[in-house]
Wavefront OBJ file of the C-alpha trace (Angstrom):
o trace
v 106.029 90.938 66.979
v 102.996 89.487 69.208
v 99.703 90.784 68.611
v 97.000 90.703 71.097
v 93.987 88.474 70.405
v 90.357 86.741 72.076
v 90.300 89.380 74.597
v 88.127 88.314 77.652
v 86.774 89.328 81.239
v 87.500 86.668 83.354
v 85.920 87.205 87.026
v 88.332 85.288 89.636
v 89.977 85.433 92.381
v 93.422 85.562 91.652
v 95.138 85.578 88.193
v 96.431 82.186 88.086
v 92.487 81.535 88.650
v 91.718 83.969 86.328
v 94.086 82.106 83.625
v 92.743 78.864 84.348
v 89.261 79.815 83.410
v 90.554 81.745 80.444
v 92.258 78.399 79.309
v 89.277 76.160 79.994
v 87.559 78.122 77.427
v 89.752 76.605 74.725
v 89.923 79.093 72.525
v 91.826 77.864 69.178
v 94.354 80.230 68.310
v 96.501 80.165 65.025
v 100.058 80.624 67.253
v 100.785 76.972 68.301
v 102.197 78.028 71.754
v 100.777 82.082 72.794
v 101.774 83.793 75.033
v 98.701 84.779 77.994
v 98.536 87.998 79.400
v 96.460 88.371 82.259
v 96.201 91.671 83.968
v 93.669 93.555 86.640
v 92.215 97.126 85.431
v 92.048 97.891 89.078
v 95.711 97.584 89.516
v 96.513 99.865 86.495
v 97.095 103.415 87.575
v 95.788 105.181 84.541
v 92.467 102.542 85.030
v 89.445 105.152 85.082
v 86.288 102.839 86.370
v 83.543 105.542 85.200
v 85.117 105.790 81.760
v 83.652 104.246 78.616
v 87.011 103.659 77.001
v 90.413 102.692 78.804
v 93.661 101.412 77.414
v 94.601 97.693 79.275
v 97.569 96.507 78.467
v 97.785 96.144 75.111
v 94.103 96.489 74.314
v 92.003 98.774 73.872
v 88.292 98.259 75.769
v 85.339 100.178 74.774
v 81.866 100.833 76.350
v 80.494 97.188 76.563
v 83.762 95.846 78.004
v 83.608 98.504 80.820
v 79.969 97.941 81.820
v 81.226 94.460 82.361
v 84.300 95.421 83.840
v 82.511 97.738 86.227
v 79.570 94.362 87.699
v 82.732 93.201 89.938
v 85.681 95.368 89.588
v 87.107 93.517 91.942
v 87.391 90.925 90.688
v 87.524 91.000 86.853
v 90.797 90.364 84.888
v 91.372 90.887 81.156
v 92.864 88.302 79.628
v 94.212 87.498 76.087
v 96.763 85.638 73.851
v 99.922 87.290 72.811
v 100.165 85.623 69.202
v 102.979 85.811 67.396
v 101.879 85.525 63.286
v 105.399 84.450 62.200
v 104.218 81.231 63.829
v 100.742 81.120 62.679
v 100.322 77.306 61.017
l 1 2 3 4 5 6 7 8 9 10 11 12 13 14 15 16 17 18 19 20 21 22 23 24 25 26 27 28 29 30 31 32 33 34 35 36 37 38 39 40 41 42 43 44 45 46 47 48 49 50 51 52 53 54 55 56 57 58 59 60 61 62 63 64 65 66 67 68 69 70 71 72 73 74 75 76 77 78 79 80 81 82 83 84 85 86 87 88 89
């Protein structure tokens, strides 16, 4: 079973941008080859902008997360390896 991990805001333009920039962080994960989910809150019907706490995918985001969310809703993406720990090295 995959398990969500380094959850970030990446603010592009598009998601293959938003991946791009997500994957230029190089983030070391302990799944050789993850999976990368990269969705827009804005495009989620159950997305609530004014709420402190909303349910993305498969990850939770709390207050912090939202205020960023909520600088360019726009254009802000959350983005985060699907790691799967039966292949963790």
């Amino acid at each position: 079973m995959q398990h969500p991990t380094n959850t970030r805001i990446i603010f592009a333009e598009n998601p293959e941008e938003a991946k791009q920039k997500y994957l230029a962080l190089n983030i070391q994960t302990k799944d050789p080859s993850p999976g990368v989910e990269v969705l827009k809150p804005q495009e989620d019907e159950d997305f609530d902008i004014h709420s402190d706490i909303n349910l993305i995918g498969e990850v939770s985001v709390g207050p912090s997360i939202m205020e960023e969310i909520r600088q360019d809703p726009e254009k802000a993406y959350v983005v985060y390896f699907l790691e799967d720990p039966s292949k963790f090295a």
